[in-house]
C-alpha positions as CSV (number, residue, x, y, z in Angstrom):
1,X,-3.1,-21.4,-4.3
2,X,-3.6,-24.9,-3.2
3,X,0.4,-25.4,-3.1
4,X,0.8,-22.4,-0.8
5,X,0.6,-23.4,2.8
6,X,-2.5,-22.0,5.1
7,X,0.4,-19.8,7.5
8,X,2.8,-18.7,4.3
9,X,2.9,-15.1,4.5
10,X,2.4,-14.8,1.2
11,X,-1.2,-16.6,1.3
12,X,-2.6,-12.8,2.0
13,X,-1.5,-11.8,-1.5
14,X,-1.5,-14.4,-3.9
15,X,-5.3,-14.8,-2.6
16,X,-5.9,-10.5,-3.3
17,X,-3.8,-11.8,-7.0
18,X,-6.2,-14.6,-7.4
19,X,-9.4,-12.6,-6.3
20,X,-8.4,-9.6,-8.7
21,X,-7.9,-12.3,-11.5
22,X,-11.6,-13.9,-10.7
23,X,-13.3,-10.2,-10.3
24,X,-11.9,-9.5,-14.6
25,X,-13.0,-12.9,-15.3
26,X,-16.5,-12.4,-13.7
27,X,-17.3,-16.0,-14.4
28,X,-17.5,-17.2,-10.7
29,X,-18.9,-14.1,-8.2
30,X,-19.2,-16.7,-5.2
31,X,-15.4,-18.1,-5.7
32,X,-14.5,-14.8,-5.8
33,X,-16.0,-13.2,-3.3
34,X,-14.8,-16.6,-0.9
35,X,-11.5,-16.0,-2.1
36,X,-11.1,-12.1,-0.9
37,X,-12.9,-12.7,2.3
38,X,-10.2,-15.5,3.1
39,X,-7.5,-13.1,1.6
40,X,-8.9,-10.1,4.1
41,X,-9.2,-12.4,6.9
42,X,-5.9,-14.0,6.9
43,X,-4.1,-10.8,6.1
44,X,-5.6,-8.8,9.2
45,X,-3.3,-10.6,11.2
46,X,0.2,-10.6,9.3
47,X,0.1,-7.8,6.6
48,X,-2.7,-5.6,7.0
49,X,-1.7,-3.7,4.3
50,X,-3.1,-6.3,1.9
51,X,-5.8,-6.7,3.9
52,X,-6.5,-3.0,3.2
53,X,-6.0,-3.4,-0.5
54,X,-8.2,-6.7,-0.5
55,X,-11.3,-5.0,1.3
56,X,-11.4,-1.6,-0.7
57,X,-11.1,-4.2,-3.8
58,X,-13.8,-6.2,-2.3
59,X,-16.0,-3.4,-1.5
60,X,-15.7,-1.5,-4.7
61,X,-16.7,-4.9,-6.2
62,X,-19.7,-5.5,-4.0
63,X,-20.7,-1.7,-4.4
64,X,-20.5,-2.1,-8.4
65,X,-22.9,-5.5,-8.0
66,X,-24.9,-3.4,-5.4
67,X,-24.5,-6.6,-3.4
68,X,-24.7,-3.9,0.1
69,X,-24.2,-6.7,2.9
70,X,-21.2,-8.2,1.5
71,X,-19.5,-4.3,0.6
72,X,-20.0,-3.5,4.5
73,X,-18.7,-6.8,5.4
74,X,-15.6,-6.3,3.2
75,X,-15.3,-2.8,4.0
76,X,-15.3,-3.6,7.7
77,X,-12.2,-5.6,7.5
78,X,-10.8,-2.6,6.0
79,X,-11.2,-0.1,8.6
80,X,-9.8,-3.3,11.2
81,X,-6.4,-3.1,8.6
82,X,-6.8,0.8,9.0
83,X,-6.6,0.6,13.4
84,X,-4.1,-1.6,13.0
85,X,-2.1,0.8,10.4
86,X,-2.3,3.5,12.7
87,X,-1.9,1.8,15.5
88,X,1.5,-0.5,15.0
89,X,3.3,3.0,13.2
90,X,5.5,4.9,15.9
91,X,6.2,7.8,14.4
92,X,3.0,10.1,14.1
93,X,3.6,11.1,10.6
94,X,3.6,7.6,9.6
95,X,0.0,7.1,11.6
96,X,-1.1,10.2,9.7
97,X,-0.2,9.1,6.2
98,X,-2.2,5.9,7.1
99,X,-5.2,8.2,7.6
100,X,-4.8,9.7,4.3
101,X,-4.3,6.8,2.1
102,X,-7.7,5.5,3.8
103,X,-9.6,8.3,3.8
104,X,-13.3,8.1,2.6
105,X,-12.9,4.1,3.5
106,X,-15.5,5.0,6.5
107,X,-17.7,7.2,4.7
108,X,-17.8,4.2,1.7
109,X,-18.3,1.5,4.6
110,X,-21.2,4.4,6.2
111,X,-22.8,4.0,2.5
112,X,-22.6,0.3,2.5
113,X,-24.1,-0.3,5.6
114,X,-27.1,2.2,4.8
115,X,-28.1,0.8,1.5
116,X,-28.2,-3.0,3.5
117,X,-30.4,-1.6,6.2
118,X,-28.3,-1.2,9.1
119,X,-27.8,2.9,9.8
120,X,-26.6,2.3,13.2
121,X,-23.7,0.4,11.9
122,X,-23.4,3.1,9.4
123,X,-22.5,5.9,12.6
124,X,-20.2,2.8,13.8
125,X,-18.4,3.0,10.8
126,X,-17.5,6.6,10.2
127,X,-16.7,7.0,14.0
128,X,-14.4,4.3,14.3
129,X,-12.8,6.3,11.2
130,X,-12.6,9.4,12.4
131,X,-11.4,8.1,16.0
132,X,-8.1,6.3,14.7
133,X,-6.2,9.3,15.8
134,X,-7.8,10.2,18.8
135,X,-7.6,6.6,20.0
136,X,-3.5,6.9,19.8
137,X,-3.6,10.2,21.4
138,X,-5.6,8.7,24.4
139,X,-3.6,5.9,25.0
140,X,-0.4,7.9,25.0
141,X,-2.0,9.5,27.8
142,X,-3.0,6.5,29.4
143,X,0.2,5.2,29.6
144,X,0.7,3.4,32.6
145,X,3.8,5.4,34.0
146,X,3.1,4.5,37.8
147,X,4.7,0.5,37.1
148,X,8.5,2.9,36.7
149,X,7.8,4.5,40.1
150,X,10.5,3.7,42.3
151,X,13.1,2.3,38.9
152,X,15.7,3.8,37.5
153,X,13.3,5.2,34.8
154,X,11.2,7.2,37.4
155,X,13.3,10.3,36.8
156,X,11.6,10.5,32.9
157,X,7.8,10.2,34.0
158,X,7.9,13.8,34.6
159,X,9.2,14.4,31.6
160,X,7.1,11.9,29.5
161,X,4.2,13.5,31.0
162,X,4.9,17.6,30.3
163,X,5.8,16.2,26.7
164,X,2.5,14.5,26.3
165,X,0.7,17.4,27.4
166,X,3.0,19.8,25.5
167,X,2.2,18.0,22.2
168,X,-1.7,18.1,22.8
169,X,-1.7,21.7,23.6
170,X,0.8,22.3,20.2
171,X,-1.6,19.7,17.7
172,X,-4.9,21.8,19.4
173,X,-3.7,25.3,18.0
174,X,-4.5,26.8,14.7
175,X,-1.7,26.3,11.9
176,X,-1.3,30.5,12.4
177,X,-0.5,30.1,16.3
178,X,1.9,27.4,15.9
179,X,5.5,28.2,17.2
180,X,8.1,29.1,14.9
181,X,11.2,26.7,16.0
182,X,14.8,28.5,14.5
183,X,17.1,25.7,12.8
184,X,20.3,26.0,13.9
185,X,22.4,27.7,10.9
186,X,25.7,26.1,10.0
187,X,28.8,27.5,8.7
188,X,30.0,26.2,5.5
């Protein structure tokens, strides 16, 4: 660890590796708990995903020690790894399969929060959760189209816009009303 420079993109790991290996040793909880805060903290910024892994492993942790301030706290950085997740994927099933892998991380941040005392960051917690999606759905809409007026790209705001609208309407109907779209059949 101390060979591994502070802006290595590896630091985010090797700190979850190291965290992990002081959690089985249970010798030192305060190096540990040092170590995966550091490993959420600089992973939020260059690989969320291990900031992810490093806060559910954190909170777990915390939550087995019933040490309640420090599992929100860790918890908390994993929801931020969750936004960003979502938010960097561009293809919708990619944000979605985010949502799954981290589902029930607001409802275990919720229960952290709680048992320290704090219910109102408990709410906090499960609706920034459940919002993930409808953030990306609202920004889509709130792109700002009106800086391509009068560019060459004007002639696809129109178009941006019906398709925006189209795929709200499609994702707001029941599974049973969706449309049926024919694949085009080929001829061996």
């Amino acid at each position: 660890m101390e060979r591994t420079p502070g802006d290595s993109p590896d630091l985010p790991r090797r700190l979850n590796m190291y965290g992990a290996a002081l959690i089985r040793q249970a010798a030192d909880p305060p190096r540990a708990t040092a170590t995966l805060r550091r490993a959420c903290e600089s992973a939020l910024v260059i690989d969320p995903q291990t900031a992810l892994f490093s806060a559910r492993l954190w909170g777990w942790w915390a939550e087995n020690r019933q040490v309640w301030p420090e599992a929100a706290e860790a918890y908390g950085f994993g929801l931020a790894a969750m936004r960003t997740l979502v938010r960097v994927q561009l293809v919708r099933t990619e944000k979605e399969n985010w949502l799954r892998e981290t589902a029930g991380l607001g409802t275990e941040a919720a229960y952290a929060h709680t048992a320290a005392g704090s219910p109102h960051e408990a709410v906090v917690a499960l609706e920034q959760s459940r919002a993930a999606l409808l953030d990306e759905a609202l920004q889509r809409e709130r792109a700002d189209l009106d800086q391509l007026r009068g560019t060459q790209w004007e002639p696809l705001i129109d178009r941006y816009v019906q398709a925006a609208v189209r795929e709200r309407d499609l994702q707001a109907l029941p599974v049973s009303e969706m449309p049926v779209v024919a694949r085009p059949h080929t001829v061996g």
